[in-house]
ZAGUKE-699610 format. One record per atom (N, C-alpha, C): x, y, z. Coordinates in steps of 0.05 Angstrom, whole numbers, padded with zeros to 5 digits, always signed. Example, Ala and Ser with C-alpha at 12.3 -4.5 7.8 and 13.67 -1.06 7.14 Angstrom:
2
+00264-00114+00156+00246-00090+00156+00264-00066+00156+00257-00045+00142+00273-00021+00143+00258+00001+00157
This chain:
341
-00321-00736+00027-00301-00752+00013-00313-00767-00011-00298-00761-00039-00320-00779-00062-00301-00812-00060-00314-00823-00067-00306-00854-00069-00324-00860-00095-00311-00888-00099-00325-00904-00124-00343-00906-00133-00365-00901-00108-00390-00905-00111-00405-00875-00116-00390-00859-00103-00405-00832-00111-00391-00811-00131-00374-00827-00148-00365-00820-00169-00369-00823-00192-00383-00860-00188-00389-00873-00214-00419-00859-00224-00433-00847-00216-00462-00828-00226-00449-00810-00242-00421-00796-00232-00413-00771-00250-00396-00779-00272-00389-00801-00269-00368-00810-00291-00382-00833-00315-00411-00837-00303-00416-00852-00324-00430-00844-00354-00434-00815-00353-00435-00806-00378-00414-00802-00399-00391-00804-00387-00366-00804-00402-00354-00833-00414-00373-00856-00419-00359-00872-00411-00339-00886-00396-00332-00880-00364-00313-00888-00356-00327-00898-00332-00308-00925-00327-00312-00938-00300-00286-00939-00286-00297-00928-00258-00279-00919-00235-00264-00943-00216-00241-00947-00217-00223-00973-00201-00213-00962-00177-00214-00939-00168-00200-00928-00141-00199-00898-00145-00201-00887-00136-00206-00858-00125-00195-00847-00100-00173-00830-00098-00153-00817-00091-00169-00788-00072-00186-00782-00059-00194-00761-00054-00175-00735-00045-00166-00713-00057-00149-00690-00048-00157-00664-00040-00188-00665-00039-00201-00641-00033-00218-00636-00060-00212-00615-00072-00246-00612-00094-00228-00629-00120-00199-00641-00119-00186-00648-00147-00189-00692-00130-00197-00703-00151-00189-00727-00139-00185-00744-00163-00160-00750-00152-00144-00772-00178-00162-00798-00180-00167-00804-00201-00185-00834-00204-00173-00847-00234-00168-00873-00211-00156-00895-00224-00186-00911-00249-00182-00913-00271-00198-00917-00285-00190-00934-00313-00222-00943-00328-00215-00953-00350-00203-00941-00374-00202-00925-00373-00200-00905-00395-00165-00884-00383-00158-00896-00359-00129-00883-00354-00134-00869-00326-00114-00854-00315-00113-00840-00301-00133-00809-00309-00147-00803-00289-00164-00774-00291-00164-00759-00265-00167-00733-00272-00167-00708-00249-00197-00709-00259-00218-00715-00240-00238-00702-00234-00242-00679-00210-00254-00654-00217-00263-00632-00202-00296-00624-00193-00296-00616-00167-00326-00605-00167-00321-00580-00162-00339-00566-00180-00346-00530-00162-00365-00525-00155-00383-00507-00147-00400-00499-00143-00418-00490-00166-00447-00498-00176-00459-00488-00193-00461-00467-00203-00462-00441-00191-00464-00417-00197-00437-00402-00209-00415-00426-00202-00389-00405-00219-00389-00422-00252-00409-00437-00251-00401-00467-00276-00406-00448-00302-00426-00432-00305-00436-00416-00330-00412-00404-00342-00405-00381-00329-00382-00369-00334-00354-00386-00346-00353-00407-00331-00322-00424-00336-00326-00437-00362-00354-00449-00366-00351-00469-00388-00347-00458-00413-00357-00427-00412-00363-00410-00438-00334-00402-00438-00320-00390-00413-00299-00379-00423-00270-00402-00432-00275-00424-00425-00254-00449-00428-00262-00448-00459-00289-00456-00463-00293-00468-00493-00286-00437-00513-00298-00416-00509-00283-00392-00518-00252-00389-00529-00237-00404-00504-00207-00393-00510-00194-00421-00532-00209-00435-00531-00208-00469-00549-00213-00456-00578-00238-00450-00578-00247-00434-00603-00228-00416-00623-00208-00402-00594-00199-00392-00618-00169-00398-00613-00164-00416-00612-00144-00441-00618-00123-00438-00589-00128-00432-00568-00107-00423-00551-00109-00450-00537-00088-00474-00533-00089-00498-00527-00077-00501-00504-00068-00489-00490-00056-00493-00457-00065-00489-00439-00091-00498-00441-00108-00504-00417-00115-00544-00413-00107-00539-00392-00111-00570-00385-00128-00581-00396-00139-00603-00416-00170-00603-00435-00181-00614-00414-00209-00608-00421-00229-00611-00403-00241-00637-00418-00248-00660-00416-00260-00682-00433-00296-00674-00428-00301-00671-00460-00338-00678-00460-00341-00705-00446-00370-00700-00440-00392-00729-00441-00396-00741-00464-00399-00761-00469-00402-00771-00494-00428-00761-00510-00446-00743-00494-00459-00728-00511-00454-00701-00517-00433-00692-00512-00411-00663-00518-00418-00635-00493-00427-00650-00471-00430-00633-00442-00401-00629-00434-00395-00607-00416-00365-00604-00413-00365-00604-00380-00388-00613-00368-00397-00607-00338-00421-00620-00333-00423-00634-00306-00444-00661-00303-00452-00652-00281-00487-00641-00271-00491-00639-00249-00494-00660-00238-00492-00660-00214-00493-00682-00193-00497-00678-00158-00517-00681-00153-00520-00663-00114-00511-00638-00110-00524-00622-00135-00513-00589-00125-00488-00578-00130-00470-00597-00141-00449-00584-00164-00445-00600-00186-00432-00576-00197-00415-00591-00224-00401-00607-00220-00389-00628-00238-00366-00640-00246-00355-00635-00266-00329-00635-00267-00314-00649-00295-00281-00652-00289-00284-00666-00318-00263-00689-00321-00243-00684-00340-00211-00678-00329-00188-00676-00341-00174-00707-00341-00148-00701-00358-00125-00720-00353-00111-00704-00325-00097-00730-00316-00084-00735-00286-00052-00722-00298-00043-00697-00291-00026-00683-00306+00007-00690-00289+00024-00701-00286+00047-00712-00272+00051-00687-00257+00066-00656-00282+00079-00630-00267+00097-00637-00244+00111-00656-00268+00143-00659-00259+00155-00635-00270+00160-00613-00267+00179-00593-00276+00204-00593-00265+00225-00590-00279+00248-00596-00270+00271-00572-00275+00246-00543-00285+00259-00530-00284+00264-00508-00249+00276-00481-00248+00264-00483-00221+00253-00448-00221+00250-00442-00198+00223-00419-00198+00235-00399-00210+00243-00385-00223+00252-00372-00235+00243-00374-00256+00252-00393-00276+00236-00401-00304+00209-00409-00315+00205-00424-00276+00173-00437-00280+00161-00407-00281+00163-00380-00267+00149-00358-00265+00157-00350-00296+00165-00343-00317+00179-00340-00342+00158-00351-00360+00151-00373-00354+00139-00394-00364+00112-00382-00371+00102-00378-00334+00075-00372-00334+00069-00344-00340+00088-00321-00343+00084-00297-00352+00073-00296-00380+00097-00321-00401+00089-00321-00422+00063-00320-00445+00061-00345-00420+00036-00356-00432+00008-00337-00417+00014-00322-00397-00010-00313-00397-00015-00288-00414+00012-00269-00431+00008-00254-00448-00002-00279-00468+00004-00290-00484-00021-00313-00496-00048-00316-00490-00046-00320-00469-00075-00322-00456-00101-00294-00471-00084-00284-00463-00102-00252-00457-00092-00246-00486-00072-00243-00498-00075-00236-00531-00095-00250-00550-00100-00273-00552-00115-00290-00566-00146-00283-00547-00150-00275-00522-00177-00273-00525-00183-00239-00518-00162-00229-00523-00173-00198-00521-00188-00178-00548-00202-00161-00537-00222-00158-00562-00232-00124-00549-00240-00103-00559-00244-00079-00558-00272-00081-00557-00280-00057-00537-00309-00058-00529-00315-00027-00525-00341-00028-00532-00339+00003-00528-00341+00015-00502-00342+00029-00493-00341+00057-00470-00347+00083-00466-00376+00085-00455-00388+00113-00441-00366+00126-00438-00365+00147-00451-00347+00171-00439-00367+00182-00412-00380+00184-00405-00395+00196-00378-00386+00174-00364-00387+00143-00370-00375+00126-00342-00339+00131-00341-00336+00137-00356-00302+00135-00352-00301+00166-00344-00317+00190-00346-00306+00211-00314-00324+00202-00299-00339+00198-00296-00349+00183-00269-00336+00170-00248-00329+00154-00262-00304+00135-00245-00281+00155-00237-00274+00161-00254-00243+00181-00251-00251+00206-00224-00273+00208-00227-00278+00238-00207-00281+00226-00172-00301+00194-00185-00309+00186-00161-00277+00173-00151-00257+00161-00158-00235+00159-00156-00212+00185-00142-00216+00197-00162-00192+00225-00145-00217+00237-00125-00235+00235-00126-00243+00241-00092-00233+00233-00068-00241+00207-00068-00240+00188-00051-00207+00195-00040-00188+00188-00057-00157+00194-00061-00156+00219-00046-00164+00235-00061-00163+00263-00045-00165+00264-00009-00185+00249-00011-00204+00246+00017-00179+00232+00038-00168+00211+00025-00143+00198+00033-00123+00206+00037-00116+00236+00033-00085+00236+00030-00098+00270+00050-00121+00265+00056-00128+00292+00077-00134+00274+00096-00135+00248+00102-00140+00243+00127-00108+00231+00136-00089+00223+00121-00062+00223+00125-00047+00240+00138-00051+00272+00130-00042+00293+00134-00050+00300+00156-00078+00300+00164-00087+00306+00188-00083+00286+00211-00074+00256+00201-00075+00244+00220-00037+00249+00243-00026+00250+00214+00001+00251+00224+00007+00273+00242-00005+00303+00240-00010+00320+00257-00016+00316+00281-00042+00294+00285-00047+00292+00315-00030+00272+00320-00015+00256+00315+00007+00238+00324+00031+00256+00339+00031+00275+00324+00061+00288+00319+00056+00308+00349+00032+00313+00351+00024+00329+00383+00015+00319+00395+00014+00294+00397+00015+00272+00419+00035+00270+00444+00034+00283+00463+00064+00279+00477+00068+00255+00482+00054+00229+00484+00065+00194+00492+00050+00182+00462+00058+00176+00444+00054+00172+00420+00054+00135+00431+00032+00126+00417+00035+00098+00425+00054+00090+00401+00061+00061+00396+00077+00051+00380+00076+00049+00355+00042+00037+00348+00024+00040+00320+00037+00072+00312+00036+00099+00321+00028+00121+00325+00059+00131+00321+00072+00118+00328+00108+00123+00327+00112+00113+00297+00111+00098+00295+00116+00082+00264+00101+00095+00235+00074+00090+00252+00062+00108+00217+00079+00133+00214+00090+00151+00235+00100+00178+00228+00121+00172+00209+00142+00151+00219+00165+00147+00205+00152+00135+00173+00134+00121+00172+00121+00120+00149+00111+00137+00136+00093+00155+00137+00081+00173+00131+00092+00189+00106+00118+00186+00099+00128+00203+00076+00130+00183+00054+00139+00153+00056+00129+00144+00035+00098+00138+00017+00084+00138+00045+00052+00124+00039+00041+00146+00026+00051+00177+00030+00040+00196+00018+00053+00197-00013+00079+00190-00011+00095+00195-00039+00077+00176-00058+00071+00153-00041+00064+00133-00063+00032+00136-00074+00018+00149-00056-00015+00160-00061-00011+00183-00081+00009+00202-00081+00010+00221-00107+00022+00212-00131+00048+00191-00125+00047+00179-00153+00022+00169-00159+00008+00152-00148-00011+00139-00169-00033+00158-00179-00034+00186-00163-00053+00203-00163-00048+00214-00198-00015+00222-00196-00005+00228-00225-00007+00204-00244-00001+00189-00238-00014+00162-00264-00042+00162-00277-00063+00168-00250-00083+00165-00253-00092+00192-00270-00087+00218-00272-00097+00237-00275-00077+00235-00313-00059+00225-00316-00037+00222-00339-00062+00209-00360-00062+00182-00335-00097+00158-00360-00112+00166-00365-00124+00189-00347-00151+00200-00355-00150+00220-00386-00135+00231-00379-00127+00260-00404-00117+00236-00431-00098+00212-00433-00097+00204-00452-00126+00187-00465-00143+00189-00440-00170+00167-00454-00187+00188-00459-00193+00203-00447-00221+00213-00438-00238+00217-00475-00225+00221-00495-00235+00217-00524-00234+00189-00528-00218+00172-00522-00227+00139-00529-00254+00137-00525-00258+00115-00545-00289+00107-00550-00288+00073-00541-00267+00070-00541-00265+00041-00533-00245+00029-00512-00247+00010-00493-00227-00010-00488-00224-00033-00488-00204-00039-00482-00192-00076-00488-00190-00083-00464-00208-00111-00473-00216-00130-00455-00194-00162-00451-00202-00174-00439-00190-00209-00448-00200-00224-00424-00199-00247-00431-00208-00268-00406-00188-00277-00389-00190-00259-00364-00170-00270-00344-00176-00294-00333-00148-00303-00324-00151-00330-00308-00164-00331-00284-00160-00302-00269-00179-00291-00247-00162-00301-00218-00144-00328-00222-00130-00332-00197-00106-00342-00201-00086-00331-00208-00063-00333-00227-00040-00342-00202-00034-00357-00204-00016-00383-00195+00004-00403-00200+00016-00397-00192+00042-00425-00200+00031-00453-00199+00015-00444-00170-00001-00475-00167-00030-00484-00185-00030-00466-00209-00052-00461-00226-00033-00472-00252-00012-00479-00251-00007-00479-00279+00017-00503-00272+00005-00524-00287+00019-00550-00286+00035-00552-00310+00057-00569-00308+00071-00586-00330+00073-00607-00337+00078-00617-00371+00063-00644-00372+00093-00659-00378+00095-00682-00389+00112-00694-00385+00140-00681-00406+00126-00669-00427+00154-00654-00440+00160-00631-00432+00145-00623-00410+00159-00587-00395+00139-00568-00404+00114-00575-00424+00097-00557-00431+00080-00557-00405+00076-00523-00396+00051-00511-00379+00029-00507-00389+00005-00506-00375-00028-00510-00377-00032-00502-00359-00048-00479-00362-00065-00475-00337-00086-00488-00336-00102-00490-00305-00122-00504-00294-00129-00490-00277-00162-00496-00267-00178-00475-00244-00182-00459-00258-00202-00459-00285-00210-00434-00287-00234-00422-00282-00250-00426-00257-00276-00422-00245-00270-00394-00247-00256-00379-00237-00253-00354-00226-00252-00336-00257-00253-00352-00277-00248-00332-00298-00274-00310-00316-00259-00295-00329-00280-00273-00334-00266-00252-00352-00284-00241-00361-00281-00217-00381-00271-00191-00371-00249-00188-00363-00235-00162-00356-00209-00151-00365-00204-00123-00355-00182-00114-00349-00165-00134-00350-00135-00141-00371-00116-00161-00366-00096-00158-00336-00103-00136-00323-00097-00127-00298-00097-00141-00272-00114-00148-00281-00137-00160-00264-00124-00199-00253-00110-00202-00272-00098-00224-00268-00068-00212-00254-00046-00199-00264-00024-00188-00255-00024-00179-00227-00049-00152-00223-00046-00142-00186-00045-00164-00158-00064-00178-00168-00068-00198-00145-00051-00207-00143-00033-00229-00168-00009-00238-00169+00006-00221-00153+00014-00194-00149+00042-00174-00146+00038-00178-00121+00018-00166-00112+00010-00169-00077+00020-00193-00069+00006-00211-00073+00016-00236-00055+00046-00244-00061+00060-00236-00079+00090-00244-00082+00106-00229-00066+00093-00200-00064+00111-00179-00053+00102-00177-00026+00091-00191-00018+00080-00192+00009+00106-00206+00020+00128-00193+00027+00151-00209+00047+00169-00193+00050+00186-00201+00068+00210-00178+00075+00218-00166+00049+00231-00141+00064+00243-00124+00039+00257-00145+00020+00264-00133-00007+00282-00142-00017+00279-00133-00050+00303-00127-00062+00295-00121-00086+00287-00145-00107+00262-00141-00109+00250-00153-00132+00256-00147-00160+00280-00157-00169+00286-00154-00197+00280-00180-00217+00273-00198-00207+00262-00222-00210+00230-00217-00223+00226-00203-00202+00200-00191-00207+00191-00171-00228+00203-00162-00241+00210-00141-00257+00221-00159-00281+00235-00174-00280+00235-00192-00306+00221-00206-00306+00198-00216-00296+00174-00231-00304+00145-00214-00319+00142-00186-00309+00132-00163-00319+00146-00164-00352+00162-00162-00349+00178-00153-00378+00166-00177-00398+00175-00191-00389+00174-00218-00403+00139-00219-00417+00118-00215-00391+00100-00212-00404+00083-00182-00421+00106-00168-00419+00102-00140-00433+00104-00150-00460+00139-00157-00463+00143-00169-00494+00127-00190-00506+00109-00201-00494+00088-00218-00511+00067-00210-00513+00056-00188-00493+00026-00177-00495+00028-00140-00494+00030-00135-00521+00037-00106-00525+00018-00086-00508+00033-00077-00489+00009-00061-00478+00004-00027-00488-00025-00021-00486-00018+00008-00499-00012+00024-00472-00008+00054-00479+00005+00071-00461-00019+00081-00440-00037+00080-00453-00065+00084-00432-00066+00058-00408-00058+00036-00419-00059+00010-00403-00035+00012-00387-00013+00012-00384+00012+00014-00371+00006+00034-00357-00004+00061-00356-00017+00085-00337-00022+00070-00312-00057+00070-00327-00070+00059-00307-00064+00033-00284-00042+00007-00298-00028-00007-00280-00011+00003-00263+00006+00012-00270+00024+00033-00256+00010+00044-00231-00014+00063-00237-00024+00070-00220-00040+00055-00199-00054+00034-00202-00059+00018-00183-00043-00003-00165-00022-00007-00185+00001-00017-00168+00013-00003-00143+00015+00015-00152+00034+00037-00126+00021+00038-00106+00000+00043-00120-00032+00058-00098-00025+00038-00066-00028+00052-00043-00017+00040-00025-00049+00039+00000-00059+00011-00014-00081+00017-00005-00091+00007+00025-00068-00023+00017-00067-00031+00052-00059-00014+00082-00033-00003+00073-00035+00023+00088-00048+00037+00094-00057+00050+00086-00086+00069+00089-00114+00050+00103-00112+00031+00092-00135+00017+00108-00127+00008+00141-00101-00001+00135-00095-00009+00160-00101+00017+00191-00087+00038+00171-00091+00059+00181-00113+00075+00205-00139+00076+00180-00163+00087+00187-00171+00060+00211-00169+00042+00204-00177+00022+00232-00168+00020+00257-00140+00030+00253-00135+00037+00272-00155+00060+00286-00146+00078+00276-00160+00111+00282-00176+00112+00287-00206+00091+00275-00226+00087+00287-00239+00067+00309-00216+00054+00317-00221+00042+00335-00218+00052+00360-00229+00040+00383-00228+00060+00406-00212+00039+00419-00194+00057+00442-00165+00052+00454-00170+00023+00474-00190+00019+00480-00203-00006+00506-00206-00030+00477-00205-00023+00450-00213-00039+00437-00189-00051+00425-00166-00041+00423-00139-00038+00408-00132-00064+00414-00118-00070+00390-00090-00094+00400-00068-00087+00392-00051-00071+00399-00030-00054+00396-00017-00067+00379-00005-00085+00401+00024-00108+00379+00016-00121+00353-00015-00123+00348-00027-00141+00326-00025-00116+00307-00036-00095+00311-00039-00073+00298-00013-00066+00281+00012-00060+00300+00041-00054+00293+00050-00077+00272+00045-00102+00275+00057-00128+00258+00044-00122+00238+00010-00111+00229+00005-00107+00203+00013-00088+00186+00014-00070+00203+00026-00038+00195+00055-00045+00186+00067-00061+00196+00098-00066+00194+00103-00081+00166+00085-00100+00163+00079-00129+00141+00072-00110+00123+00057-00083+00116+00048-00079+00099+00076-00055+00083+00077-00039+00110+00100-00019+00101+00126-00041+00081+00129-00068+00086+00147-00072+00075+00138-00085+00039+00113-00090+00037+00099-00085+00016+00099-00068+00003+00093-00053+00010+00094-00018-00004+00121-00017-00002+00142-00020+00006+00171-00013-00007+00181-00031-00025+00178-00060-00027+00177-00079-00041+00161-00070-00070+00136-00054-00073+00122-00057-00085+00133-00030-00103+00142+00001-00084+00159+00012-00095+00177+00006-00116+00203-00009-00101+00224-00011-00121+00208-00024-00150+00199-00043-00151+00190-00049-00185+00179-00033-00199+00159-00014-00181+00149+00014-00195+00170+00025-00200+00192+00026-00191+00215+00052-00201+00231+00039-00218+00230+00007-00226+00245-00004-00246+00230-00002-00270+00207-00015-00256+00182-00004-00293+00183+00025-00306+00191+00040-00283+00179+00070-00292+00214+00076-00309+00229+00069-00296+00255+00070-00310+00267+00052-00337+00256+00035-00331+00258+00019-00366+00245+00030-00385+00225+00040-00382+00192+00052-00400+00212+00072-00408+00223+00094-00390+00233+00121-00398+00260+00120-00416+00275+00095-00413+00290+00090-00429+00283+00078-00449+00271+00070-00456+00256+00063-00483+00244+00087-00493+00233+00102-00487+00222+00130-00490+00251+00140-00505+00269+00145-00487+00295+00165-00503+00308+00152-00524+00310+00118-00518+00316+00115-00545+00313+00109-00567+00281+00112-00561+00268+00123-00590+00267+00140-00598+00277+00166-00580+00272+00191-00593+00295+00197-00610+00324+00184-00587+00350+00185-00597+00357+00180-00637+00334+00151-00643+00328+00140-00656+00316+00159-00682+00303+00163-00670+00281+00182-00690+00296+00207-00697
């Protein structure tokens, strides 16, 4: 727990003296001379990365990140017993709009995000089939142990329950391993002559609870330890998973937050491929799968087994429909440009 006393070492290069301290876990509100402040600790080893990529996206003017306040000698991070510190304003994120718009919000600005720091880099053509071969193997390898598995299910005369259900599954988890197989094999043939790709600094843990509002309704993101030079992907998948992780339901909600950040962060056709394709890709399934299969029967937890297999199948259909809304808006934009042309 930090208190007054083991705060005032980290705060006194900033000029500020500490009047009460709020502890909330690694964020703690402190009452001070200089106003209300969000001080944070992280761990040293993620501090390198964050300070370069915060002051980076400042540099080139992108202002909706919570500011981070220097030391009064222009440090942006204060060691102190084995971590960093640093020091924001105490942000209200009274929003009064409601989840719908707040997600709208944060789509926007993360095409912002990633436009203002995206930048072209070059690329091995030997690592990009590399990857691609070592990829449709693996896939391959996957959609032969599917096939074979459903077989021995299917001549099972007392099929356990796990063993009843994947069958009834089994035609989507395969549908959805060859779509992405065709996505993937679509990306490769449109890159394999690229000499380059586009990069940007993801937020790395993209959140509603990552992105506050200040007293006039403007968002900022905050937490950006996790961030880094990648794939703008890389921020979106994680996001999709954990949203679509819940009972069925059509996600069209979901599909206009996609959009929203399509129309602000132009993506090329090589990049929409390859998302597409890892989106679909139905990987929890398949994992859930093989664990089963390799587990031995004295070792099983049947009913635990069935609830993941169950939790995930409705992911993968959840995760479906938006694939078939993306893939259907794209194609209509396709015809009526051609209609056009």
């Amino acid at each position: 727990m930090q208190t007054v006393d083991s705060l005032r070492p980290v705060l006194q290069p900033y000029g500020v003296e500490p009047h009460f301290v709020e502890d909330t876990g690694n964020v703690c509100r402190v009452y001070s001379n200089k106003g209300t402040l969000a001080v944070k600790h992280i761990p040293a080893q993620t501090g390198v990365d964050f300070v370069r990529n915060v002051q980076t996206l400042f540099q080139r003017g992108y202002n909706r990140i919570v500011p981070i306040f220097p030391t009064m000698d222009g440090r942006y991070a204060v060691w102190h017993e084995g971590e960093l510190f640093y020091v924001m304003p105490w942000m209200s994120n009274q929003d009064k709009e409601g989840r719908f718009e707040k997600h709208q919000k944060l789509f926007r600005e993360l095409a912002r995000l990633h436009t203002i720091s995206s930048q072209d880099v070059k690329i091995n053509k030997e690592d990009r089939e590399s990857h691609y071969e070592q990829l449709t193997s693996r896939w391959d390898k996957e959609q032969e142990f599917l096939d074979e598995y459903v077989e021995v299910c299917e001549k099972t005369e007392y099929m356990s329950p796990f063993q009843y259900h994947f069958c009834m599954f089994y035609k989507d988890v395969s549908q959805a391993l060859k779509f992405s197989r065709k996505m993937l094999d679509e990306w490769y043939e449109s890159t394999k002559d690229l000499e380059k790709v586009r990069t940007v600094i993801i937020h790395g843990k993209l959140s509603t609870e990552h992105f506050l509002f200040d007293d006039r309704g403007l968002g900022y993101f905050h937490n950006f330890e996790n961030s880094k030079v990648s794939s703008p992907f890389h921020d979106l998948l994680p996001f999709l998973s954990r949203t679509l992780k819940t009972y069925p339901k059509y996600y069209d909600e979901c599909v206009e937050w996609l959009e929203t950040y399509f129309q602000h962060f132009t993506v090329r056709k090589e990049e929409r491929l390859l998302f597409m394709c890892y989106l679909a890709y139905p990987s929890s399934m398949i994992a859930i799968t093989e664990k089963y299969f390799h587990t031995t029967k004295a070792n099983r937890n049947e009913l635990k087994s069935l609830k993941k297999l169950q939790r995930h199948y409705w992911l993968l259909k959840n995760t479906e429909y938006v694939v078939m809304r993306l893939d259907e808006i794209e194609r209509k934009k396709k015809e009526a440009e051609e209609a056009e042309a």
